[in-house]
C-alpha positions in Angstrom: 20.2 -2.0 7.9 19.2 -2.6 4.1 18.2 0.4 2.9 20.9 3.2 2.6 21.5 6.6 2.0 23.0 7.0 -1.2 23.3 3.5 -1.7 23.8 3.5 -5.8 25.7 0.6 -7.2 25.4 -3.4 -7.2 23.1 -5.7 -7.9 19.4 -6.0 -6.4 18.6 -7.8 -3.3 16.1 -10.8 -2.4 14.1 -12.2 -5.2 15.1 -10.9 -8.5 18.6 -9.8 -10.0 20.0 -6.4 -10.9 19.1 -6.5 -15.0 15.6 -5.8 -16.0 12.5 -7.8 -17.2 11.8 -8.0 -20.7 8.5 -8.7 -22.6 7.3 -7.8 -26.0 5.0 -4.7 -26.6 1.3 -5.2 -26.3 -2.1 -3.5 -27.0 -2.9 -0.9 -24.0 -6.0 -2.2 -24.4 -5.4 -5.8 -23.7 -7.6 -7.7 -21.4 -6.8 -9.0 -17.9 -5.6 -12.4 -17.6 -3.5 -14.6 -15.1 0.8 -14.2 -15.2 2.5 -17.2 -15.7 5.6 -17.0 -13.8 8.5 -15.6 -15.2 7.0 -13.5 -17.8 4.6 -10.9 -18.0 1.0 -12.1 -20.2 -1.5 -9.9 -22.1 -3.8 -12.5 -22.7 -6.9 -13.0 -21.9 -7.6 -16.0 -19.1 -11.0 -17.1 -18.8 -12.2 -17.8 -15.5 -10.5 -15.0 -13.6 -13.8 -13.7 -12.1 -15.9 -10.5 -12.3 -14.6 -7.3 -11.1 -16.1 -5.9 -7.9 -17.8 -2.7 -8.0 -15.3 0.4 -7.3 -16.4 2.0 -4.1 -18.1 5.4 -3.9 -16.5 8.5 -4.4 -13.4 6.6 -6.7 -12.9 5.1 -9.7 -14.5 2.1 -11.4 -12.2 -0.9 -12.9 -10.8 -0.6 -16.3 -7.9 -1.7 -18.7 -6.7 1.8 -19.8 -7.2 5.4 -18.8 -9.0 7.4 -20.4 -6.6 10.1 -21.0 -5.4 13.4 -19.4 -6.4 17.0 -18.3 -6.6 18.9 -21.3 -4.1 21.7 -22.5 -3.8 24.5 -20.1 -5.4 23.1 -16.9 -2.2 22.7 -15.2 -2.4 22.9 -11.1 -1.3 25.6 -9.4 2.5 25.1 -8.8 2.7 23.0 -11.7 5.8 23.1 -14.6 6.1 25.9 -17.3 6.2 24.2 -20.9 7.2 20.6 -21.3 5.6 20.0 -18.5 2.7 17.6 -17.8 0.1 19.9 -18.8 1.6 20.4 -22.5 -0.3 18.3 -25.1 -3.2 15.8 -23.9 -1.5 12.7 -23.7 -2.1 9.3 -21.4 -0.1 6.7 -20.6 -0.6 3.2 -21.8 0.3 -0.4 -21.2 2.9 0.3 -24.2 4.6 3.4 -22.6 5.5 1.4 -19.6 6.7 -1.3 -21.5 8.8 1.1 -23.0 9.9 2.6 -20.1 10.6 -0.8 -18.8 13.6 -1.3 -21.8 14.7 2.0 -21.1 15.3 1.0 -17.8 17.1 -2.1 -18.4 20.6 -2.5 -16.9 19.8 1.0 -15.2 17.2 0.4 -12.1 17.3 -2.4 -10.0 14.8 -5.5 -9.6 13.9 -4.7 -6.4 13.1 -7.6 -4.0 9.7 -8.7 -3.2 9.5 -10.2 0.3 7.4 -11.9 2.5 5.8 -10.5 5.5 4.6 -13.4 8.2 3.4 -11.1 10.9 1.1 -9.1 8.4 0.3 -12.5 6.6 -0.7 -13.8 9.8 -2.7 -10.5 10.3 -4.3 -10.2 6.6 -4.9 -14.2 6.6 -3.1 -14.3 3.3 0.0 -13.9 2.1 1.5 -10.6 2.4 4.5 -9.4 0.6 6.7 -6.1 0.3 7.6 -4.7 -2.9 11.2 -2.9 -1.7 11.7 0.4 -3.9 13.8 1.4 -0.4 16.4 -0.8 -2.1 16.2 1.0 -5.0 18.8 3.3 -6.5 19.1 6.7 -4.7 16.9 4.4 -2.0 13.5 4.9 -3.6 11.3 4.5 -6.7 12.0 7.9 -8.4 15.3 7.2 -10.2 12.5 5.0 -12.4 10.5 7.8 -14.1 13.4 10.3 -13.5 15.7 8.7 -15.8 13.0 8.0 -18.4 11.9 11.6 -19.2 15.1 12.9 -19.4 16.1 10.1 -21.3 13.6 11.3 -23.7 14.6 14.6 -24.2 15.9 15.8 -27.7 19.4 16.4 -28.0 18.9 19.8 -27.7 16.9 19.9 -24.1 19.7 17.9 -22.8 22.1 20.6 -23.8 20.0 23.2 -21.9 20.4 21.1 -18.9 17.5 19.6 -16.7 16.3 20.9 -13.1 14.5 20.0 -10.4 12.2 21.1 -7.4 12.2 18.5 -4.6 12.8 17.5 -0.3 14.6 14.2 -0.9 13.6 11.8 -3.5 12.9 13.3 -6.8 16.1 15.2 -6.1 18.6 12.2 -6.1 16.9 10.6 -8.6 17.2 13.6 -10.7 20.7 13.9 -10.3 21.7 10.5 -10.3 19.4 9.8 -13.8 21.2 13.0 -15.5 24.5 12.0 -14.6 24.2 8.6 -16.1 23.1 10.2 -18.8 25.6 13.1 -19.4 23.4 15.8 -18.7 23.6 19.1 -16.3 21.3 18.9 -13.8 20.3 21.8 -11.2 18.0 20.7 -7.9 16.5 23.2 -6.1 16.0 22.1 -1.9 14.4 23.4 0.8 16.5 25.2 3.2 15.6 23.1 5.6 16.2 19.6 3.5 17.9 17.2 5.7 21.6 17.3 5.2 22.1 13.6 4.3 19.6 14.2 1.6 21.3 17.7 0.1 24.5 15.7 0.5 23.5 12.2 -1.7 21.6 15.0 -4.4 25.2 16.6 -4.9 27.5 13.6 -4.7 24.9 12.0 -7.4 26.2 14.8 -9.9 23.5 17.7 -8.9 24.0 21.2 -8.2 22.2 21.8 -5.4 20.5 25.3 -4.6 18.8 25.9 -1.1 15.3 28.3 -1.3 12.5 28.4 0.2 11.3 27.1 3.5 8.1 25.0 2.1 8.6 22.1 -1.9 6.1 24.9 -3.1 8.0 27.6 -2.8 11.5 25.4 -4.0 8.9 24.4 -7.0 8.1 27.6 -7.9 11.6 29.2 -7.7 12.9 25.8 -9.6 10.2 27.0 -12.3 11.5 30.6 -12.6 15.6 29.2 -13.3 13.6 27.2 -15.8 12.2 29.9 -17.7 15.2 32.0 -17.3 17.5 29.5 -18.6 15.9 27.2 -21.0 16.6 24.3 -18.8 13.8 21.7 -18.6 11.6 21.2 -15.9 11.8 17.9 -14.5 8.0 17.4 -12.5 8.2 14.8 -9.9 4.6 13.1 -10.7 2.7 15.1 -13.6 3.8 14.1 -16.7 3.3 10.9 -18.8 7.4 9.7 -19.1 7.7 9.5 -15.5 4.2 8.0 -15.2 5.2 5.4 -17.3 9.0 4.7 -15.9 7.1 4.5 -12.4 4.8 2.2 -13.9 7.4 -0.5 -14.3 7.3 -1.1 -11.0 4.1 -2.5 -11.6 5.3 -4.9 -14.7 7.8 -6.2 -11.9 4.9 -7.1 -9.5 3.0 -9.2 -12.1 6.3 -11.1 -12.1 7.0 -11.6 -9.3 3.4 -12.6 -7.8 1.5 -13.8 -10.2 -1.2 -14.6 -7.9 -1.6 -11.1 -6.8 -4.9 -9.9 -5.9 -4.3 -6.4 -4.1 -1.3 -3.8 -4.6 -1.3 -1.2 -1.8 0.5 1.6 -2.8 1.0 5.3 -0.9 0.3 8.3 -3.2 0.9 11.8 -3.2 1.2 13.7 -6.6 -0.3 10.4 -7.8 3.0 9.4 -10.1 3.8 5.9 -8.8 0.0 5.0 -8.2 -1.4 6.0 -11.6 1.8 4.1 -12.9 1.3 0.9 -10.9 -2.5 1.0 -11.9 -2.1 1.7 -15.6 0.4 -1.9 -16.1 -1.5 -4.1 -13.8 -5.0 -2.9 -14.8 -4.1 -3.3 -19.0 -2.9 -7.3 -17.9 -5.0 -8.1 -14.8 -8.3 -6.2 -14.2 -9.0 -8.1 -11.5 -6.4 -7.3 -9.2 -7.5 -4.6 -6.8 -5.3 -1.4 -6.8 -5.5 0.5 -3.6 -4.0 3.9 -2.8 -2.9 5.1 0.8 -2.2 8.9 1.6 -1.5 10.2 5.3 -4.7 11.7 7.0 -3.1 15.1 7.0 -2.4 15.9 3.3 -5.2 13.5 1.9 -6.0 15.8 -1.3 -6.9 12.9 -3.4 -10.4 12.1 -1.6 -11.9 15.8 -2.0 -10.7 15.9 -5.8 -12.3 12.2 -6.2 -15.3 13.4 -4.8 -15.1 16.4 -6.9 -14.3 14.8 -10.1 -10.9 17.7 -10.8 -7.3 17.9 -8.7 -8.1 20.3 -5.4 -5.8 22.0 -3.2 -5.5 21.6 0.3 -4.3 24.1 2.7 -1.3 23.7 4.9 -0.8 19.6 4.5 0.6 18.6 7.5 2.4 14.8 8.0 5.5 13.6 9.0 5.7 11.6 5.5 6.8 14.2 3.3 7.3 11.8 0.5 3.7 12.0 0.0 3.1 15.6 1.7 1.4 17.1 -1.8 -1.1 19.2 -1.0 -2.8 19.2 -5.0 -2.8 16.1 -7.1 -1.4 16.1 -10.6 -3.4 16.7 -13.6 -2.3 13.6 -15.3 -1.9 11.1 -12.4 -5.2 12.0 -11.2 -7.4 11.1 -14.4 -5.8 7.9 -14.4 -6.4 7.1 -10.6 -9.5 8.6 -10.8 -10.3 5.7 -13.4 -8.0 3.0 -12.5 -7.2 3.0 -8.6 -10.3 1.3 -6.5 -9.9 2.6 -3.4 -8.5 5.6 -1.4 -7.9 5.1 2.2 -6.1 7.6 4.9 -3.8 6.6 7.2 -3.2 8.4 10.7 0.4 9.9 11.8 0.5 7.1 15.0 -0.1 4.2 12.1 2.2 5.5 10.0 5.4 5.2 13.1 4.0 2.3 14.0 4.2 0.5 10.5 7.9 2.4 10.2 8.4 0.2 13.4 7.3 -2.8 12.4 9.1 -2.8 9.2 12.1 -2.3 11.2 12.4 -4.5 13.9 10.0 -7.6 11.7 11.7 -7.3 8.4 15.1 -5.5 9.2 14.1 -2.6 6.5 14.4 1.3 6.8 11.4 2.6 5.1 10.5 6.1 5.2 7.0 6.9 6.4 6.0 7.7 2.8 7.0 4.1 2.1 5.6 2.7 4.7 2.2 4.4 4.4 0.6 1.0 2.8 1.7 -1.1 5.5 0.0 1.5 8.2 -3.1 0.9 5.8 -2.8 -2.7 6.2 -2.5 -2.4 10.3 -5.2 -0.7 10.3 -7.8 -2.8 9.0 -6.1 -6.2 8.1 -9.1 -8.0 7.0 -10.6 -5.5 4.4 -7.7 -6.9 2.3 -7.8 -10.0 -0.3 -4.7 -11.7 -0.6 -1.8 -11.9 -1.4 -1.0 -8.7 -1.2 1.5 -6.6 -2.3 2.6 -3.5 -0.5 4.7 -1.0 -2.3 7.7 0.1 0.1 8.2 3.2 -1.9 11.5 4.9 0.0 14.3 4.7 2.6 15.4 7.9 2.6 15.1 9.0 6.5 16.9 11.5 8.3 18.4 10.0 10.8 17.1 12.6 13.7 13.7 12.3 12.3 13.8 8.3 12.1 14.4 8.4 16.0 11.9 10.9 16.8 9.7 8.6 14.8 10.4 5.0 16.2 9.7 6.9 19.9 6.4 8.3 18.6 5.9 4.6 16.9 6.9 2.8 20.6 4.0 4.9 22.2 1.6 4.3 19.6 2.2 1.1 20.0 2.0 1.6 24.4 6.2 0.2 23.9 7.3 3.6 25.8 4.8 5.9 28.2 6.1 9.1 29.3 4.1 10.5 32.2 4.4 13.7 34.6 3.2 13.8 38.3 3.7 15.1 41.6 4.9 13.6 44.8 5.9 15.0 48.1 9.4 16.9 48.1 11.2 15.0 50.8 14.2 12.9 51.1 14.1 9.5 49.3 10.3 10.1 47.3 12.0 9.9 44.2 13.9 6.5 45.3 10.7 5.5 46.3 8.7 6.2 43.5 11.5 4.6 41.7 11.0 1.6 43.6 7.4 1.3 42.7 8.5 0.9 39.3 10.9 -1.6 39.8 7.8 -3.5 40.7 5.8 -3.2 38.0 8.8 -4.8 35.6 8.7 -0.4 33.7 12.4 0.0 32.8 12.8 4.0 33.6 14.6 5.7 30.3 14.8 9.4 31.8 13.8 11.0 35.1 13.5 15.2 35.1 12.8 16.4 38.7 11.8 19.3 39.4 11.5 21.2 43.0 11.5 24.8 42.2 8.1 25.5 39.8 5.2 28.8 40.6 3.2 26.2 40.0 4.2 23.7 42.6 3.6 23.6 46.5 6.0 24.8 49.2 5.8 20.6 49.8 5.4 19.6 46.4 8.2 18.2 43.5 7.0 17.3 40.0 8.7 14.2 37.9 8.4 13.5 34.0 9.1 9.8 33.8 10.2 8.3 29.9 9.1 4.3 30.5 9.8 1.7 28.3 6.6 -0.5 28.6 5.3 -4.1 27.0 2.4 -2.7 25.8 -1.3 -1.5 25.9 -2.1 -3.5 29.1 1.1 -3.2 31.0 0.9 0.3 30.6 -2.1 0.6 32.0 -1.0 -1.6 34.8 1.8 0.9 35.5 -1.0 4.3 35.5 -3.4 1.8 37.7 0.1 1.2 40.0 0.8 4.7 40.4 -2.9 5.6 41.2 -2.9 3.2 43.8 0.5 3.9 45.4 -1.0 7.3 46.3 0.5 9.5 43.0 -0.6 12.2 41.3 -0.7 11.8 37.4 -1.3 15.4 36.0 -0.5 14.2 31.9 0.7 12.0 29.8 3.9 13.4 28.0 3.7 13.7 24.1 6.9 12.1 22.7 
C-alpha cells in the first residue's frame, strides 16, 4: 500500500524529490500568467483567456483575498487568543511563499500522478496531487509546522496544544517535536487507536475527552487558558493558511497546464490556501471545493455571505466533518474558490475504491472527496485536472467497512434476505441457483426459528459478490423467477 500510518521519514515518492521548491517573493497582487516548468512565474502572460463568471451563490475570480473577519467574530468553538480571530489579517501570495522556505527540507514534495481511468472519464488529463504520502500521511504537517514555527521564543516555552480526530493531531506533534517544543493533543475517546498511537509516538501527549472534535476543541481551549500554552487551530488562522497553501505553489510546478484544482474542504484551511497561490499566479485556473453532503456548511454560509453552523454533521469523512467554517478560510473562499459542490456518502466509498484498486493508494474519504466529485459529473470538468488527495490516515476497521459500502455502490457486492420453504436441501438448491448465475456467495445466515416466520417457512441473508449494476439485477430477476421471495436488500 503507499500510504501509511505513521509513515514519517525518506524521501517523497513519484514526480518530485523530498527537498522543497524555491522561488523568489512576489507581489500578492501579481497577475495570472502561464508556469513555465520547473519554476513558479508571477508574470503576466497575455493570451491566457477571460475568466468565466463564478457561479451563483460563490465567489467571483480574483488575485488576492480581500482580507479576514474582523476582531472578535470568531465561530463558536473557535481558539481563545492567538487564535485566528486575533488581529484582521489575510494571507497573501507572499505568506505562502514564505511558508514554502519554512518548509524546505521539512515536508515532502508529494507526487503528482496520473489517473487514466478518470482521464478517460473527464476527456482530459487527470492527475492526483498525493498529500496521503505526506508526512504523518496527510497535508497538515504543512501549516502545523509553520505556525508554531512562528511562535516567539516565549510561546514555545509555554508549549503548544491541540484539539483534533486524526490529522491535525500528528501533524501537531510531529511539527513540535522537530521543533523542540511540548506539545499536548487532546482526542476523542473514541479516536481510532492507530491514530492516538502515531499522535504519541510523533512526540505528543495525548489526552482522551470528549465523545464529539467539539467537545475535544473546547476542552483543548480550557488547558489553553489554564496553562498559557498556545492554541494550535486546525484551519482558522493565517500561518497555517499559508503553510497549506504550498501545496498549491507545488501544483503550479508540477502542471503547468492546469486548468482545474479539485480540492475537499471542511474548516476551509487547505482550500483557501490552494486558492490564495494559484489565484495570485494563474487566475484562470478554476479552483473547486468538494465537502460531503452531510456536513456541507460552506453552501448555507456562501449563500449567506458569514460562517454558519450546522447541526449534527454526519459523514463517514471526518477529515472534513466541520460543522462551521472558519472565519479566515471562509473570506478567502468566499472570494477566491469558484465553485462548491457536495458529494454523497456512496460516491465518497466508491472513489476510496477506485483509488485503491486503479492507482494502488489508501486515501481517506476526506481525501478522496474530490475524486467522488469528479465521478460524479466527469464532464463538468476542464482539464487537466488536479485532484488534491488530502489524507491516508484510515482506520483499518473503518477502511473495510468502507470498501464493502464502496463494492455495493458500485452493484460489486449485493446482500439480499428472502424466504424459502424449510425443507431438506432448499438451501443447497437455492445455492445452486446461484451457481448459475456466475454470484460467488460470501456469507449465508439461515434462519428456521423466527415469530415472524411460518411453521413451513426459513429466511436466508445472502452477502454476493457481483459484476456489477446489470448482473445484479440479473441475479434479483433469477431469484424472482426461480420462485423466491426477496423481502429486502441488506444495508452493508
Amino acid at each position: 500500500m503507499a500510504a501509511r500510518l505513521g509513515d514519517e521519514d525518506g524521501p517523497g515518492s513519484g514526480s518530485g524529490s523530498a527537498s522543497h521548491l524555491t522561488s523568489s517573493p512576489a507581489p500578492a497582487s501579481a497577475a495570472g500568467g502561464a508556469v513555465s516548468e520547473g519554476s513558479v512565474s508571477n508574470s503576466a502572460s497575455e493570451g491566457s483567456g477571460p475568466v468565466a463568471p463564478a457561479p451563483k451563490g460563490s465567489a467571483p475570480k480574483g488575485s488576492a483575498p480581500k482580507g479576514s473577519a474582523p476582531k472578535g467574530s470568531a465561530p463558536e468553538g473557535s481558539a481563545p487568543e492567538g487564535s485566528a480571530s486575533e488581529g484582521a489579517r489575510t494571507v497573501t501570495l507572499d505568506d505562502v511563499r514564505s511558508a514554502q522556505k519554512t518548509l524546505s527540507g521539512i515536508s515532502r514534495l508529494t507526487a503528482l500522478e496520473g489517473s487514466r481511468y478518470l482521464s478517460g472519464l473527464v476527456g482530459s488529463p487527470v492527475h492526483f496531487k498525493c498529500e496521503n504520502l505526506q508526512r504523518t500521511g496527510s497535508f497538515k504537517l504543512r501549516g502545523g509546522y509553520v505556525r508554531i514555527a512562528g511562535l516567539s521564543p516565549e510561546e514555545r516555552a509555554a508549549g503548544v496544544v491541540a484539539a483534533s480526530a486524526g490529522n491535525h493531531a500528528q501533524g501537531v506533534a510531529l511539527a513540535a517535536s522537530l521543533l523542540g517544543v511540548r506539545s499536548t493533543v487532546f482526542m476523542p475517546e473514541g479516536a481510532p487507536l492507530p491514530k492516538i498511537a502515531a499522535t504519541r509516538d510523533y512526540g505528543a501527549e495525548v489526552r482522551l475527552c470528549g465523545q464529539i472534535v467539539d467537545e475535544t476543541m473546547r476542552a483543548a481551549q480550557e488547558y489553553a487558558e489554564r496553562t498559557g500554552a498556545v492554541f494550535i487551530h486546525p484551519f482558522d488562522h493565517p500561518d497555517i493558511i499559508a503553510g497549506q497553501g504550498t501545496v498549491g505553489l507545488e501544483i503550479l510546478e508540477q502542471c503547468p497546464e492546469v486548468r482545474t484544482v479539485v480540492v475537499g474542504i471542511g474548516g476551509g484551511g487547505l482550500a483557501a490556501g490552494i486558492a490564495v497561490a494559484v489565484k495570485a499566479l494563474r487566475p484562470d485556473v478554476r479552483v473547486v471545493g468538494v465537502q460531503a453532503e452531510g456536513a456541507a456548511a460552506y453552501p448555507p454560509s456562501l449563500a449567506a455571505g458569514r460562517p454558519v453552523t450546522i447541526d449534527a454533521p454526519v459523514t463517514m469523512a471526518d477529515g472534513i466533518k466541520v460543522g462551521r467554517p472558519g472565519e479566515v478560510p471562509f473570506r478567502i473562499i468566499e472570494e477566491l474558490v469558484d465553485e462548491v459542490r457536495t458529494v454523497t456518502e456512496d460516491e465518497l466509498s466508491s472513489a476510496l475504491l477506485l483509488c485503491l484498486e486503479r492507482a494502488k493508494l489508501v486515501v481517506e474519504p476526506a481525501g478522496a472527496s474530490p475524486v467522488a466529485a469528479l465521478l460524479s459529473d466527469p464532464k463538468s470538468f476542464e482539464g487537466p485536472v488536479v485532484a488534491v488527495l488530502s489524507g491516508g490516515n484510515v482506520d483499518p476497521l473503518l477502511m473495510q467497512r468502507i470498501l464493502r459500502h464502496g463494492m455495493a455502490a458500485a452493484g460489486r457486492y449485493l446482500s439480499l434476505r428472502l424466504r424459502l420453504t424449510d425443507r431438506p436441501g432448499a438451501l443447497a438448491t437455492l445455492l445452486g441457483v446461484l451457481s448459475t448465475l456466475d454470484a460467488n456467495v460470501l456469507d449465508v445466515s439461515h434462519v428456521r426459528t423466527n415469530p415472524r416466520l411460518g411453521l413451513s417457512e426459513a429466511e436466508v441473508e445472502l452477502h454476493l459478490e457481483t459484476k456489477g449494476t446489470d448482473h445484479c439485477e440479473d441475479v434479483r430477476e433469477a431469484l424472482r423467477g426461480a420462485g423466491y421471495t426477496v423481502m429486502a436488500e441488506v444495508m452493508v
